[in-house]
N, C-alpha and C positions, 0 to 999 in steps of 0.2 A: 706570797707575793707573786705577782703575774710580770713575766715577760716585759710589758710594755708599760706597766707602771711607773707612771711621774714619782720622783720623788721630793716632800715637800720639803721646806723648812718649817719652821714653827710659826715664823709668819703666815707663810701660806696655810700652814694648815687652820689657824685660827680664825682665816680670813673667809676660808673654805666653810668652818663650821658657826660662824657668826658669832665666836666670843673672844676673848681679849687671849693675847698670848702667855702671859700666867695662867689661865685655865690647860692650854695645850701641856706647859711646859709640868704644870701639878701630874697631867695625867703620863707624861715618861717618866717623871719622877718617882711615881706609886706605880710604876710599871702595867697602867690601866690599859694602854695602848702598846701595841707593840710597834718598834721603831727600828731604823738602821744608823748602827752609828761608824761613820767614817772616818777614824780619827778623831779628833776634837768636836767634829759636825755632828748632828743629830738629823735625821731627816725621817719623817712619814711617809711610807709609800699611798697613793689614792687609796687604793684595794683599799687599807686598813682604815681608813676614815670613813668609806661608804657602808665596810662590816660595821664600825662602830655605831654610826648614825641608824645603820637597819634593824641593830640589836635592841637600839632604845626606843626605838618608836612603839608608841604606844597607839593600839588600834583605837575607835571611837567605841563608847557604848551603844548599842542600839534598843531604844528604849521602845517597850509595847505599849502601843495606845491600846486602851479599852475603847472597846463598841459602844457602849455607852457614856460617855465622856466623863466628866466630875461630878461626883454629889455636893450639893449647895450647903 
């Protein structure tokens, strides 16, 4: 966790990663994300959402065209 990091709630972070807040709240519950808990609070610091996001991204294929295009 950095210094200057926001800390989310589940809202925010759900709203942060464009899916609903049962998906956030599955992943502290499977302990898929790491979290801060404050007492009864639950909060995501940014850091770990933009690790999370950078981890899943999937790079694009880059396909090779042939020189010769399609046989008919």
């Amino acid at each position: 966790m950095h210094q200057t990091d926001r800390l989310l709630t589940a809202d925010e972070a759900a709203e942060r990663l464009g899916t609903g807040v049962r998906f956030v709240r599955r992943l502290i519950s499977e302990r898929r994300i790491r979290y801060v808990k404050l007492g009864k609070y639950v909060r995501i610091p940014e850091s770990v959402l933009t690790a999370f996001v950078e981890e899943r991204t999937v790079e694009p294929v880059r396909v090779r065209r042939s020189r010769y295009g399609r046989a008919a």
